[in-house]
N, C-alpha and C positions, 0 to 999 in steps of 0.2 A: 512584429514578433520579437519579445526578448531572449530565448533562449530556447534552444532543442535535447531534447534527452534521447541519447542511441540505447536501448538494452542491449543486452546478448538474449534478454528473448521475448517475445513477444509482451505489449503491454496493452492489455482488455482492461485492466480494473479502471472505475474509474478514478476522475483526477481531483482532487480535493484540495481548495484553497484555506486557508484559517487567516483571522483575523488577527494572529503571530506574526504572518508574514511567512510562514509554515506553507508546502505544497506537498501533498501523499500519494502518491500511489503505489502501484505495484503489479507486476511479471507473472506469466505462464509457469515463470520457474521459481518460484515459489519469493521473491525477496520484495519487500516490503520498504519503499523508498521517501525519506525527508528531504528536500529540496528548500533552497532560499528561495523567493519567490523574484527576488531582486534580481539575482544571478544566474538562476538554476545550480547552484554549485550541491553538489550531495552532500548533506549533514550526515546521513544515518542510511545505512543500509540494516538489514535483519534479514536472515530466511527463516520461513516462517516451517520450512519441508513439505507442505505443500503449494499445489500452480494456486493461484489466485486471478478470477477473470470478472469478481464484479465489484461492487462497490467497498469506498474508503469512507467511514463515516468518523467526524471529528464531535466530540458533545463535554460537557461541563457533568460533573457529576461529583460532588464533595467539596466543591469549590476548587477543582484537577480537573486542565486536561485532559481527554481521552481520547486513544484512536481507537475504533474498532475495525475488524476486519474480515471478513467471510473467506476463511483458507479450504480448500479440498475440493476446487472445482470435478463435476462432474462430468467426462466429456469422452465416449467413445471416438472421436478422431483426435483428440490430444494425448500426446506419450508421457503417461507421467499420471493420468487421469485418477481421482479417489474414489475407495468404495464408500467411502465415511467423511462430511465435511466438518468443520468447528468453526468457533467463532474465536477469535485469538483480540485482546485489547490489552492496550497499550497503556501506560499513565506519563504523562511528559512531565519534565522537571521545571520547577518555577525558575 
């Protein structure tokens, strides 16, 4: 094991490696995390204002990086849960 990530809240999404050297995921509480994959050290945090509990997807589109990301989990036992989800994406800087 290289490295461990504590939230402050719960992390369901899942974890997404890039071939940057890039690690994504992200929190119940809505923020949306860049990691080294060397260190773990946090690049980027983002909240997105809503939880976030499933997948981090990274793709090529224009010849740009992109993150996408499925925000407004729907969840009667989570505080915080949405009536309405979105897709939120990202473009990273060369």
């Amino acid at each position: 094991m290289r490295w461990k990530f504590a939230g402050t809240r719960p992390v369901l999404a899942g974890v997404t490696p890039t071939a940057s050297g890039l690690v994504f995921t992200a929190d119940l509480g809505g923020n949306l995390y860049a990691f080294w994959s060397d260190d773990g050290r946090v690049l980027w945090r983002q909240d997105v204002g809503q939880s976030i509990g499933g997948g981090v997807v990274s793709y090529l589109a224009g010849g740009k990086q992109r993150i996408g990301v499925a925000v407004g989990m729907r969840s009667p036992i989570w505080p915080g849960g949405s009536a309405a989800s979105r897709i939120v994406v990202f473009g990273l800087r060369q």
